[in-house]
N, C-alpha and C positions, 0 to 999 in steps of 0.2 A: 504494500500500500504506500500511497505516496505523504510525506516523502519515506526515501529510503536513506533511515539516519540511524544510528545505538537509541538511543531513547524509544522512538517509533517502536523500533526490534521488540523493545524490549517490553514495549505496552502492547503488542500483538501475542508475545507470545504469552506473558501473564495473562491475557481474557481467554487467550486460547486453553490453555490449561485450566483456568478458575469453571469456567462458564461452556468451553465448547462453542464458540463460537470467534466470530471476529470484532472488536472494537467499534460501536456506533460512532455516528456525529460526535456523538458530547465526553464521549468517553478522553480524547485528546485533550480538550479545554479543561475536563476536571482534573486530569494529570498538569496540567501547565499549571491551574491552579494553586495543587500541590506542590509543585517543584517551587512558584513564586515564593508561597511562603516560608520553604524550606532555607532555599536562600536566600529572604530578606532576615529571618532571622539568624543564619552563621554570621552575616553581614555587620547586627547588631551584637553579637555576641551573645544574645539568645533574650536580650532586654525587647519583652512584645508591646512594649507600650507605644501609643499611636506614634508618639512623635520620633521615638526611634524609628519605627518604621515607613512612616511617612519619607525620611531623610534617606533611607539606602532605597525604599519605592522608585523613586526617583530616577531615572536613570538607570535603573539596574537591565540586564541584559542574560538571557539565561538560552540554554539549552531545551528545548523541549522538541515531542513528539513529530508538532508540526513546523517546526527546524529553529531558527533565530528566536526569540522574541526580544523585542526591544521595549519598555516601558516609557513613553515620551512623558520627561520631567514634568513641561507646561501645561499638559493637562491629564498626568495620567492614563492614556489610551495604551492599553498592548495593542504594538506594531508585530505582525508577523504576515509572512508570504500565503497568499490564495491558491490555490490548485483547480486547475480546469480539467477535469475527466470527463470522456464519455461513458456514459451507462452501458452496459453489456450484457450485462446477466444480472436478478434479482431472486432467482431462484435455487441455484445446483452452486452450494459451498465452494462444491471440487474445482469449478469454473472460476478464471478469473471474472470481477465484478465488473471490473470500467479498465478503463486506457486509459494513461495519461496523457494530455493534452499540453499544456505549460503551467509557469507558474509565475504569479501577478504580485 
């Protein structure tokens, strides 16, 4: 699935094993979520109060599933890369699902 990164890998293959299946939409965003706050708080030295972590928020930059993310200081948005696939198959596992198109 795209992308093809360690992270990704490695949230594919944990659904795979947990659940028997493949990772939905949302499954990526909740792992990014995690990851966010894992390293805002090494960042703070494990201090979860807003204002520590407002300060390393900022700015911070991680690894996740669906590749970069960049946190933009001036207003807080995660920035990360779009993927365009085409749809292929929504029925047969064994099948690949879509194609990769680009990424935006």
């Amino acid at each position: 699935t795209a992308p093809d990164n360690p992270v990704n890998d490695y949230l594919i293959e944990q659904v795979q094993a947990q659940f028997g299946t493949f990772p939905d939409l949302f499954d990526a965003d909740g792992m990014n979520a995690a990851i966010m706050v894992v390293e805002a708080l090494k960042a703070t030295g494990g201090d979860a109060s807003a204002d520590a972590l407002r300060g390393v928020l900022e700015g911070l930059s991680f690894e996740g599933p669906k590749g970069t993310i960049d946190i933009r200081p001036e207003d807080h948005v995660a920035i990360q890369d779009m993927y365009i696939v085409k749809l292929l198959n929504v029925d047969d596992p064994e099948f690949k699902y879509y194609e990769y198109v680009a990424t935006v």
